[in-house]
N, C-alpha and C positions, 0 to 999 in steps of 0.2 A: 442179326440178332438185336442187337442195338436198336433199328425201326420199331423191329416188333414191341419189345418191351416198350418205348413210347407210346404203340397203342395201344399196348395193354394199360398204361396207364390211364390213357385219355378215357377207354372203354369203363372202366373201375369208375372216374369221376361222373361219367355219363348217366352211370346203372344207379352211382349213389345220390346225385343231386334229389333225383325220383323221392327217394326212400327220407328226405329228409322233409317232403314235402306231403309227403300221404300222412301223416299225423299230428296231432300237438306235444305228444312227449316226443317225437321223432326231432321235430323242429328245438325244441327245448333243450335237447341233448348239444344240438348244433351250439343253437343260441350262448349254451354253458361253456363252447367253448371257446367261441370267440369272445366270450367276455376275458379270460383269463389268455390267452392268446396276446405275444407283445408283435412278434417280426412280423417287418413289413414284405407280405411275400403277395400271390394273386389268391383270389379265393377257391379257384380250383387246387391252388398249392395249399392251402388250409385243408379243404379234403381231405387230399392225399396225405397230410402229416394225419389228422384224425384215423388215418387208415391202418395209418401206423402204432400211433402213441396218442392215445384217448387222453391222456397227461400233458404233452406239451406244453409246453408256457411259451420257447424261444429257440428257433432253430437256424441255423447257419451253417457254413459250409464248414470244413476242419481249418483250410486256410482262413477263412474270417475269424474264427474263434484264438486262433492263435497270434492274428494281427492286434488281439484283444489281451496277450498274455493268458490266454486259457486256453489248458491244454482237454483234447478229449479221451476219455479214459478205456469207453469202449465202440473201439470200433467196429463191431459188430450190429450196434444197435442203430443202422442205416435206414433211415428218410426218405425215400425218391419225390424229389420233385422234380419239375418240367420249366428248362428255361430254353429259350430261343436262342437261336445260334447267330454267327455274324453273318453267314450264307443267307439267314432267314429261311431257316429248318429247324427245327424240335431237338434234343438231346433230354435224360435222364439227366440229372443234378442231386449227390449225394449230401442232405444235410445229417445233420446231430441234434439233438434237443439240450440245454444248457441240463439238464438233469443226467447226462450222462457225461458229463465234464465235470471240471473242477471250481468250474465260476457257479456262481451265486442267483438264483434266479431274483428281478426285480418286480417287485411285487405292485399293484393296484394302489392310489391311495383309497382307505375305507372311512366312512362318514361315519362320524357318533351317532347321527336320526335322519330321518328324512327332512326334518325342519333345516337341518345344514346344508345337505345336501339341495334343497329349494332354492337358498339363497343361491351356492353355486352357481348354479344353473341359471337364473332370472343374470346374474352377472356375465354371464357364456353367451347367451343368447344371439345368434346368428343375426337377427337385424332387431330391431325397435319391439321394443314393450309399450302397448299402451296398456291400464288399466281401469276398466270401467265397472259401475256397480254390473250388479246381475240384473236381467238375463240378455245373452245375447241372441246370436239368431238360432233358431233350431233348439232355444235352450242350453246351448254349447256354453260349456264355463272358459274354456280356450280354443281360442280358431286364428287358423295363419290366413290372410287378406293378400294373396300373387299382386296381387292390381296396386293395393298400399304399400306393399313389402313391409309388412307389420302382425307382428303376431299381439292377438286383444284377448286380456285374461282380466276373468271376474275377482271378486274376492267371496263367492259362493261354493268354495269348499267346503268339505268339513272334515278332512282327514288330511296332514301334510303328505301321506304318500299318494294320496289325489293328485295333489298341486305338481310333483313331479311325473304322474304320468299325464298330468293335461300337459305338460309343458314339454315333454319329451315327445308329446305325438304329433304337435307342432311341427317343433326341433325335426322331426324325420320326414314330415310334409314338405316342410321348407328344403330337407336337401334329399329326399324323391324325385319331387319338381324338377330340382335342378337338375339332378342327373337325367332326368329326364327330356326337360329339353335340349339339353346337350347330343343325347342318344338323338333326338327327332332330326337336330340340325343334319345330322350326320346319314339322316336316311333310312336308320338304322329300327327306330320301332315307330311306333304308333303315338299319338297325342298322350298328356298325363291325365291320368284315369284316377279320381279322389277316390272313388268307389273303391276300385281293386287293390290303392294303398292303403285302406284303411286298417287289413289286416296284418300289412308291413309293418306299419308304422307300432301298432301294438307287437312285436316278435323282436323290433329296436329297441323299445319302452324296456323290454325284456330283458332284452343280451344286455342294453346298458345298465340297469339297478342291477344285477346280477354283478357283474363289474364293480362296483362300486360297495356294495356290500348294504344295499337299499332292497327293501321286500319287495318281489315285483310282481306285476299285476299279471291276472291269470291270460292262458291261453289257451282259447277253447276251439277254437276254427283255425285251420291253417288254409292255402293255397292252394285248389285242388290243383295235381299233378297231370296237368294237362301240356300238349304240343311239345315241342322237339326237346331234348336234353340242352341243347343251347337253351333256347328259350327260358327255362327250370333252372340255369346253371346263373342268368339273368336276375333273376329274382334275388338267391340267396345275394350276386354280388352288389345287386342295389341295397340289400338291408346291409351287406359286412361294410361297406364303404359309408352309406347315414352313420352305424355305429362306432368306426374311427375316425370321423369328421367330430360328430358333438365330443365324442371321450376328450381328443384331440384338444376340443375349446375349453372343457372342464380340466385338464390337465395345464393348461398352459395360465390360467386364470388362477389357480391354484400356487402356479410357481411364482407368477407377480402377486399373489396375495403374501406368498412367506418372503420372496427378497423384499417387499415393502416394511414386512417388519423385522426384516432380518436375520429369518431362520433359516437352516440348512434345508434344500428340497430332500425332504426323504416322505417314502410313500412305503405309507404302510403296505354209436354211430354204430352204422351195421355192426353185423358178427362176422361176416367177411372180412377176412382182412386184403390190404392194398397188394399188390402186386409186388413179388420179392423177383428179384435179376440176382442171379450165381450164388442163390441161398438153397440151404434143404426144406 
């Protein structure tokens, strides 16, 4: 029984990667909720919580939450996720969402304008700023340079929430790439393809202002939903992994900007549903 329900979970993540990739509100649903989404779990276990609770913010086991002094209140409202055994086998893994407990969910910090949030960001930034007048090559107001390891931004905006999607589609080139070469070293795919992230890196642009409480740039094109469910299940983990990398540097830049002046860190999917084990 036990197996079973493990493929049925895997099969569930398989059917829905698909479905979040045949559309731009399909993807945007996703996008919405890895923005709000805090635990660090795989992306397929994000799925599978989406499958569950389109609400989530932060899910752990009962013993985790309690090592936390939070108790959970219903234990009926059961999560399945998928963790690997010491055998190196599959098992179901029962989580909770902190909204069904008596802890406190921890919130995003949210930017007063995009103009703040700009600076942020120009602060975060993964390797070197240079800035030159405009135009660069292609007419691009910002382009990341692999060869320089330098991201080159104009000062030919004319909208601050421009400035943070030129610099957020960078921000997701630069750690595409990287996980990309990592993947190649490994055997595992193909060379990095600037073409095929372009519209990665706009769905990152996305989930992160969304996150941050920044208006975010539209999404008109998605991924068409082509080759295996691996393959599919690839994509979204390369964007969920770019967008808690940059959040990651905007968060932690944030917390030495308030210890520097000495304030407290406080911060402000299908219709199927996922696969239930010993439920009605």
């Amino acid at each position: 029984m036990a197996d079973d329900f493990v493929k049925q979970l895997y099969d569930y993540v398989d059917g829905t990667v698909k479905y979040y990739l045949e559309s731009a509100d399909n993807l945007k649903g996703f996008l919405s909720f890895l923005a709000r989404f805090r635990s660090n779990v795989s992306t397929r276990n994000k799925i599978l919580t989406m499958g569950y609770n389109l609400a989530a913010t932060d899910v752990r086991t009962k013993e985790a939450w309690e090592k936390q002094g939070v108790s959970v209140n219903d234990e009926s409202a059961m999560i399945y996720n998928i963790q690997q055994n010491k055998e190196g086998g599959y098992s179901e893994r029962v989580m909770y969402d902190v909204s069904v407990t008596d802890g406190n969910p921890v919130l995003y910090e949210r930017f007063p304008s995009a103009g703040f949030f700009a600076e942020r960001l120009i602060l975060s930034s993964p390797c070197p700023i240079v800035f030159h007048e405009p135009p660069l090559v292609d007419n691009r107001r910002a382009s990341y340079d692999p060869e320089k390891g330098i991201i080159e931004v104009t000062c030919g905006y004319k909208r601050e929430e421009h400035v943070c999607y030129g610099l957020l589609r960078e921000y997701s080139h630069f750690y595409l790439r990287e996980n990309q070469m990592q993947m190649v070293g490994k055997g595992k795919t193909d060379e990095y393809d600037r073409d095929r992230h372009a519209i990665e890196t706009l769905a990152i642009s996305y989930g992160i202002c969304v996150r941050y409480g920044i208006e975010p740039p539209e999404i008109e094109a998605v991924h068409p939903p082509e080759g295996k469910p691996r393959d599919l299940l690839r994509i979204l983990e390369g964007m969920d992994r770019a967008i808690q990398k940059i959040s990651k540097r905007i968060d932690e830049e944030g917390m030495e900007q308030r210890r520097f002046i000495g304030q407290e860190s406080e911060v402000n999917q299908p219709k199927e549903r996922a696969p239930a084990q010993g439920r009605g």
